[in-house]
C-alpha positions as a LaTeX table, in Angstrom:
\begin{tabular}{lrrr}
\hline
Residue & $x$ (\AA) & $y$ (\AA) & $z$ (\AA) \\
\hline
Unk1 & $-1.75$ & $-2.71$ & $-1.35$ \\
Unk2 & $-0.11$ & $-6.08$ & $-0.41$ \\
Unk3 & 3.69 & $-6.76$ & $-2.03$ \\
Unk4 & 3.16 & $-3.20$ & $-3.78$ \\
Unk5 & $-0.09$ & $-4.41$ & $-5.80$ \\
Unk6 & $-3.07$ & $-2.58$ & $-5.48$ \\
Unk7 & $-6.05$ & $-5.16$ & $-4.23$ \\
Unk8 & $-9.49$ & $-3.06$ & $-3.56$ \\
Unk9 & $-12.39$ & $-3.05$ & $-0.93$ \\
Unk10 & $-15.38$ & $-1.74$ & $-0.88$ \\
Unk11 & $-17.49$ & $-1.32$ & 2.09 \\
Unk12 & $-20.62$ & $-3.10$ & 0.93 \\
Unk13 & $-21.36$ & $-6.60$ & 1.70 \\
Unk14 & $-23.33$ & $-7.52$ & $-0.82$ \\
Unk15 & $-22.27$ & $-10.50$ & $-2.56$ \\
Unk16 & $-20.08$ & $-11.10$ & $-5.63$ \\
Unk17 & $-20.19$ & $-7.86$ & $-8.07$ \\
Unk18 & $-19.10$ & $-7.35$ & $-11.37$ \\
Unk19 & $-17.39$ & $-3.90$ & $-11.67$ \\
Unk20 & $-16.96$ & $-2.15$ & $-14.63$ \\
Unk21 & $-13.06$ & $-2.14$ & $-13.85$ \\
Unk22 & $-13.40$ & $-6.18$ & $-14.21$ \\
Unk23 & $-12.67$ & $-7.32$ & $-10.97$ \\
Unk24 & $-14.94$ & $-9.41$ & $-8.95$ \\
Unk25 & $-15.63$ & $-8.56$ & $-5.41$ \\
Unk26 & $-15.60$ & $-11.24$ & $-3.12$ \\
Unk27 & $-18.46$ & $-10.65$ & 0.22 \\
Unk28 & $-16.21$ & $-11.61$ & 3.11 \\
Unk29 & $-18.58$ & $-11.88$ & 5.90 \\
Unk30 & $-18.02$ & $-9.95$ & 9.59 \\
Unk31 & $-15.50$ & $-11.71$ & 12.14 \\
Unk32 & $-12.53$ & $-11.23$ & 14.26 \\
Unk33 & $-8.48$ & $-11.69$ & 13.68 \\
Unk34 & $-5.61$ & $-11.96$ & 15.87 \\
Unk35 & $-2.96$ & $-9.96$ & 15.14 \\
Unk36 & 0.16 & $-9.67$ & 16.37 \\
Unk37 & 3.27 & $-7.89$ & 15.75 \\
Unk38 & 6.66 & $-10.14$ & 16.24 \\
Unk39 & 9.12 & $-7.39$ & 17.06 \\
Unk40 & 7.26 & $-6.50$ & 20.72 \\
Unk41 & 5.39 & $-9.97$ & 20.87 \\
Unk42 & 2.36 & $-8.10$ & 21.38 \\
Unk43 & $-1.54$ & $-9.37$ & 20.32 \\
Unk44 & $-4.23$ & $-7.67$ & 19.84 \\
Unk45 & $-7.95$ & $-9.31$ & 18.14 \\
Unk46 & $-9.84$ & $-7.02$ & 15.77 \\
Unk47 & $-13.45$ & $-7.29$ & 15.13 \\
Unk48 & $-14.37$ & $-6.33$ & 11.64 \\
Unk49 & $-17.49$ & $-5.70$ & 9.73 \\
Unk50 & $-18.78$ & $-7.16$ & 6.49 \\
Unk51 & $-16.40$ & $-5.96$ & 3.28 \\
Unk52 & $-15.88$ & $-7.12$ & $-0.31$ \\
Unk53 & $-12.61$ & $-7.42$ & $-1.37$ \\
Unk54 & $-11.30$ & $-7.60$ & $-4.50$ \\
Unk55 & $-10.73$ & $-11.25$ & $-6.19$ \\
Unk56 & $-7.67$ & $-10.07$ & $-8.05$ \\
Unk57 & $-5.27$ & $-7.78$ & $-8.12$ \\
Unk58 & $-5.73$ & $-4.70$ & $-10.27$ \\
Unk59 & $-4.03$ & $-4.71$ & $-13.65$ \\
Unk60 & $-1.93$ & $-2.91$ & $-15.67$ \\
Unk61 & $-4.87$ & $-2.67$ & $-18.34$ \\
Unk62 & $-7.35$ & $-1.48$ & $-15.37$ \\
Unk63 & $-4.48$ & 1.29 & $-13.57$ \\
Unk64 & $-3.85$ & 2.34 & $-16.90$ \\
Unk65 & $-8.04$ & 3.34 & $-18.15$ \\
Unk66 & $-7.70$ & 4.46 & $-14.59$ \\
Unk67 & $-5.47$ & 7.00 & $-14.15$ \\
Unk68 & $-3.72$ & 7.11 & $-18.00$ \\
Unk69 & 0.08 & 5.60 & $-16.39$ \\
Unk70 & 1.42 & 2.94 & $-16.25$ \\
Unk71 & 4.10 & 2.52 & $-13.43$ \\
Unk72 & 5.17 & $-1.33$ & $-13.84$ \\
Unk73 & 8.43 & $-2.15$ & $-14.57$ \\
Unk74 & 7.32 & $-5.87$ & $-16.06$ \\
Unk75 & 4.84 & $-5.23$ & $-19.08$ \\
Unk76 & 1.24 & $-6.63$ & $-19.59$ \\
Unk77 & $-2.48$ & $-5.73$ & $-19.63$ \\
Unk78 & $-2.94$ & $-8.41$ & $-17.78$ \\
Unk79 & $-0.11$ & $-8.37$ & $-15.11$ \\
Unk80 & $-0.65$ & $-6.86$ & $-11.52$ \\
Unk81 & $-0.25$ & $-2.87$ & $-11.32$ \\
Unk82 & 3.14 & $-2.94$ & $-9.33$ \\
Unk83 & 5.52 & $-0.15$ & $-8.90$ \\
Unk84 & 3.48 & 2.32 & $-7.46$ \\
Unk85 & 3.31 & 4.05 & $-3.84$ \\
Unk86 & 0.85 & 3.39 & $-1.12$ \\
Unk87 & $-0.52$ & 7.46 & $-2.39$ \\
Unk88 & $-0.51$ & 6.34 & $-6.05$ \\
Unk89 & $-3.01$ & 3.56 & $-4.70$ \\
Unk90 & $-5.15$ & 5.94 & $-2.69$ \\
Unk91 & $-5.24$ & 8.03 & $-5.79$ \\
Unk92 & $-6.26$ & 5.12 & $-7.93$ \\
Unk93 & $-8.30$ & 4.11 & $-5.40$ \\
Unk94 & $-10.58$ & 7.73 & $-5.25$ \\
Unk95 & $-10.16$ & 8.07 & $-9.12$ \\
Unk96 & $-12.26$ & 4.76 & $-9.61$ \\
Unk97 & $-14.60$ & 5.92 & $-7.28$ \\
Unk98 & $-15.54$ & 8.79 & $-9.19$ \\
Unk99 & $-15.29$ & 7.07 & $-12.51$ \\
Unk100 & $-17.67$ & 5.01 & $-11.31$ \\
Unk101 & $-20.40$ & 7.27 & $-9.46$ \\
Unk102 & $-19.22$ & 6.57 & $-5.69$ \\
Unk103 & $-18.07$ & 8.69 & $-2.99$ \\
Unk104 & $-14.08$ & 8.63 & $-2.69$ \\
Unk105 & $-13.02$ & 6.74 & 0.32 \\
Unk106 & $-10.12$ & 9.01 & 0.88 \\
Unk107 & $-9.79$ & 13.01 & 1.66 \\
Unk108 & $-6.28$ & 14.07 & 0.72 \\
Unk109 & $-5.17$ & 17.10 & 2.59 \\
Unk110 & $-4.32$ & 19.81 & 0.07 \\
Unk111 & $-0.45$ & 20.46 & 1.72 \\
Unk112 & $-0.01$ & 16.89 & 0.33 \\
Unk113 & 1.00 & 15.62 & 3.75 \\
Unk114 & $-2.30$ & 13.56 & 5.08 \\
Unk115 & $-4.99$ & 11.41 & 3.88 \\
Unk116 & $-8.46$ & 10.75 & 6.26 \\
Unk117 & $-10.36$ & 7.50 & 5.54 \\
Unk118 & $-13.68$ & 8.50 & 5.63 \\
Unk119 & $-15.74$ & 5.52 & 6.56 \\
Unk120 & $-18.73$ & 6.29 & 5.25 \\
Unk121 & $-18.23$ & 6.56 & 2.01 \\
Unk122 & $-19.19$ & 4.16 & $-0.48$ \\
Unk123 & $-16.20$ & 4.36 & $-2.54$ \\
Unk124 & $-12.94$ & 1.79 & $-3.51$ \\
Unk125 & $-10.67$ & 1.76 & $-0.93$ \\
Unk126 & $-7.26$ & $-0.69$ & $-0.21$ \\
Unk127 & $-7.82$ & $-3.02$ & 2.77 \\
Unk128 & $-6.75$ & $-2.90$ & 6.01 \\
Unk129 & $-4.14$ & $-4.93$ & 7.46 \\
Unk130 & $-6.95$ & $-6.30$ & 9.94 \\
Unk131 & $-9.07$ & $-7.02$ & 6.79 \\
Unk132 & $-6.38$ & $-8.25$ & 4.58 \\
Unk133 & $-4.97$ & $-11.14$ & 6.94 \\
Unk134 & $-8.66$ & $-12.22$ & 7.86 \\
Unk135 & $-9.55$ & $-12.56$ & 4.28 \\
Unk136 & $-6.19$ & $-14.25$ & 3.48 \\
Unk137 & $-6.73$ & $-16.71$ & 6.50 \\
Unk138 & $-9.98$ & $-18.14$ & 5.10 \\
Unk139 & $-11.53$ & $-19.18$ & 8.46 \\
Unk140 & $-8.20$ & $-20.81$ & 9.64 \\
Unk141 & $-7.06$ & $-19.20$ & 13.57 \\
Unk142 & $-3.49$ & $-20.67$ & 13.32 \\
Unk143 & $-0.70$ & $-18.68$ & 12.14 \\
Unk144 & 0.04 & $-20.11$ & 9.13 \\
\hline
\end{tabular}
């Protein structure tokens, strides 16, 4: 969830794929990013497996056959899903999972207070911030 819109990964590296929620997964291969976090000027490289990431956001039409809300303030089928919480997303994201025969990516702890990524599963899950900035660098090292 980048900008509060829900963008999905799924841990396997198989190419483009259809899904039946419309979006196309993108295969972004395996690599390494720099990260680094401006406040303590601290860096720190990553090394990250093969993924597929989501070629759009998820819309307003797809949240909605989801999860039967719709949260967005702006109106359209087509439109981003915006408006909801980094839980509603993990929700979403375990919701589509089932829907579509895979194992949730997420374990929510039943005193609503914790969520456990479990790795293994083949289910939707959001990207990680390691994942996210390596997909949105395309190849480029340089910081913009």
């Amino acid at each position: 969830m980048i900008n509060g819109n829900v963008s999905l990964t799924h841990n396997v590296p198989s190419g483009n794929v259809d899904v039946t929620t419309g979006n196309v997964l993108t295969a972004i291969p395996a690599g390494r990013v720099t990260l680094s976090d401006r406040r303590t000027q601290r860096r720190w490289s990553v090394e990250l497996a093969p993924y597929q990431l989501a070629a759009f956001p998820v819309t307003q039409a797809q949240y909605a056959q989801v999860t039967g809300e719709q949260p967005s303030a702006s109106r359209g089928d087509r439109l981003p899903v915006e408006g909801v919480s980094w839980w509603d997303a993990v929700r979403f994201c375990n919701a589509l999972s089932r829907r579509d025969g895979l194992t949730p990516a997420y374990d929510l702890h039943a005193d609503g207070e914790g969520v456990e990524w479990d790795t293994s599963a083949d289910g939707y899950r959001l990207p990680t911030e390691a994942e996210w900035e390596y997909a949105c660098r395309a190849g480029t090292t340089g910081p913009r």
